[in-house]
C-alpha positions as CSV (number, residue, x, y, z in Angstrom):
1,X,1.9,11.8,16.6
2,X,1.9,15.7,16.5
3,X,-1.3,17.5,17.2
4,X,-2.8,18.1,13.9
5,X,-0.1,15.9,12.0
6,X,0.6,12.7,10.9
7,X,3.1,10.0,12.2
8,X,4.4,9.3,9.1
9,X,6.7,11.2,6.2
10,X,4.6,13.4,3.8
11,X,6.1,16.2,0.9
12,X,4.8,18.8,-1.6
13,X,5.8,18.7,-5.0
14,X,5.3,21.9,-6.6
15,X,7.5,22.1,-9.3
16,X,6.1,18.1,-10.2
17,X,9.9,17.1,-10.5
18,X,8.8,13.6,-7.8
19,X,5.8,13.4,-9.6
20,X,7.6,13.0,-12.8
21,X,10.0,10.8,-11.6
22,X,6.9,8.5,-10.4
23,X,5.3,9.1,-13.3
24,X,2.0,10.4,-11.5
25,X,2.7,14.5,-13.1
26,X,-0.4,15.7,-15.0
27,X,1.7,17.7,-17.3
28,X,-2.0,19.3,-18.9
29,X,-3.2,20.1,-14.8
30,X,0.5,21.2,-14.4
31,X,-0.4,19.4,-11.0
32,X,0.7,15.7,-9.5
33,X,-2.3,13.7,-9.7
34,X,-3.2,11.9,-5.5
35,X,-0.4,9.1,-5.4
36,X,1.2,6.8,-2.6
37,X,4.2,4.6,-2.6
38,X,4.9,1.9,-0.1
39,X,8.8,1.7,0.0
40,X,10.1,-0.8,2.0
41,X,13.3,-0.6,4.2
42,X,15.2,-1.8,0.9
43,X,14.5,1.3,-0.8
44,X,11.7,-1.3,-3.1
45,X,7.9,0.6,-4.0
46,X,5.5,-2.8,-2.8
47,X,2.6,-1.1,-3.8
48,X,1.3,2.8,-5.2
49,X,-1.7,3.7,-5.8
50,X,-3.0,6.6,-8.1
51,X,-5.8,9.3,-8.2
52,X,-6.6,11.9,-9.9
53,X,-7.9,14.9,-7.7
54,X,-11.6,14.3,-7.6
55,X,-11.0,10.8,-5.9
56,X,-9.7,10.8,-2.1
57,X,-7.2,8.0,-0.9
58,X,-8.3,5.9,1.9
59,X,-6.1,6.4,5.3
60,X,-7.0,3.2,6.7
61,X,-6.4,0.9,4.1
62,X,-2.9,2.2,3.7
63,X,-2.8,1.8,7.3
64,X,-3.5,-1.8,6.7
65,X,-1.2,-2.7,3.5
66,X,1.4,-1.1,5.4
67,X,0.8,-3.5,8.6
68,X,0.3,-6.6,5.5
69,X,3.7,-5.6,4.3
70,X,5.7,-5.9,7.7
71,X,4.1,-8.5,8.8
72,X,5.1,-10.5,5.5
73,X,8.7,-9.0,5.9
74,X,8.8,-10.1,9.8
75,X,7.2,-13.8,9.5
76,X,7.5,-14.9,5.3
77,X,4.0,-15.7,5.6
78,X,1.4,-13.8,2.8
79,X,-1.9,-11.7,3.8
80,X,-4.6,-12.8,1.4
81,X,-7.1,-9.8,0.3
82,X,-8.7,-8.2,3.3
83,X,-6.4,-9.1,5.8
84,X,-6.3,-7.8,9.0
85,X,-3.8,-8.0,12.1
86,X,-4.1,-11.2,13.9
87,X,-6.3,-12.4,11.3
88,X,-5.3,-15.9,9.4
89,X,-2.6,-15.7,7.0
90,X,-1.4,-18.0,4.5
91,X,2.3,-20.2,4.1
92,X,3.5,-19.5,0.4
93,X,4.7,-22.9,-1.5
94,X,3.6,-24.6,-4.8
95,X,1.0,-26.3,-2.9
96,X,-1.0,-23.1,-2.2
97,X,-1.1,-21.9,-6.0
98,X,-4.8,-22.2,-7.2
99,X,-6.0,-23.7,-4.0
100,X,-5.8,-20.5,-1.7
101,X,-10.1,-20.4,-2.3
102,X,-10.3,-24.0,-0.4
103,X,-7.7,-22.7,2.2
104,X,-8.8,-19.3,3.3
105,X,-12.3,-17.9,3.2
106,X,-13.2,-14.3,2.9
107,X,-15.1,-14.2,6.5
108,X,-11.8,-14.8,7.8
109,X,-10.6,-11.2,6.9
């Protein structure tokens, strides 16, 4: 990480032409409202999130989604809600759907 930067890609948008092509442009504000995209190595957005100015995002839960998303990509298995590294994940199959309440517990997060 650089001194006073962060180890991942950032841009500015001043002319809102990104936001408007991810539809988070506040053409009123003339401003982009405080989005994130996931994209994964595919070129695919797994996840965005939205909010308008007076509402800061939250570094460490993108921190962890993004660690949910390669760990899913690396082993197949899913990270319930919560879900930290080296914390229990689930195996994804018919048996799992409506059951995943007996099968993993929230303390396990």
């Amino acid at each position: 990480m650089v001194p006073g930067g962060v180890p991942f890609p950032m841009l500015s948008d001043p002319n809102g032409r990104i936001g408007e092509v991810y539809g988070v442009f506040d053409e009123e504000a003339g401003v982009d409202m405080r989005g994130r995209f996931i994209i994964d190595p595919d070129g695919v957005i797994v996840a965005s999130e939205t909010l308008t100015p007076p509402v800061g995002r939250n570094p460490a839960e993108l921190i962890r989604q993004i660690q949910a998303f390669q760990h899913v990509r690396a082993t197949g298995e899913v990270c319930p809600s919560g879900w930290q590294p080296g914390k229990p994940t689930l195996n994804p199959g018919p048996e799992l759907v409506g059951k995943v309440y007996q099968i993993w517990k929230p303390e396990q997060a």
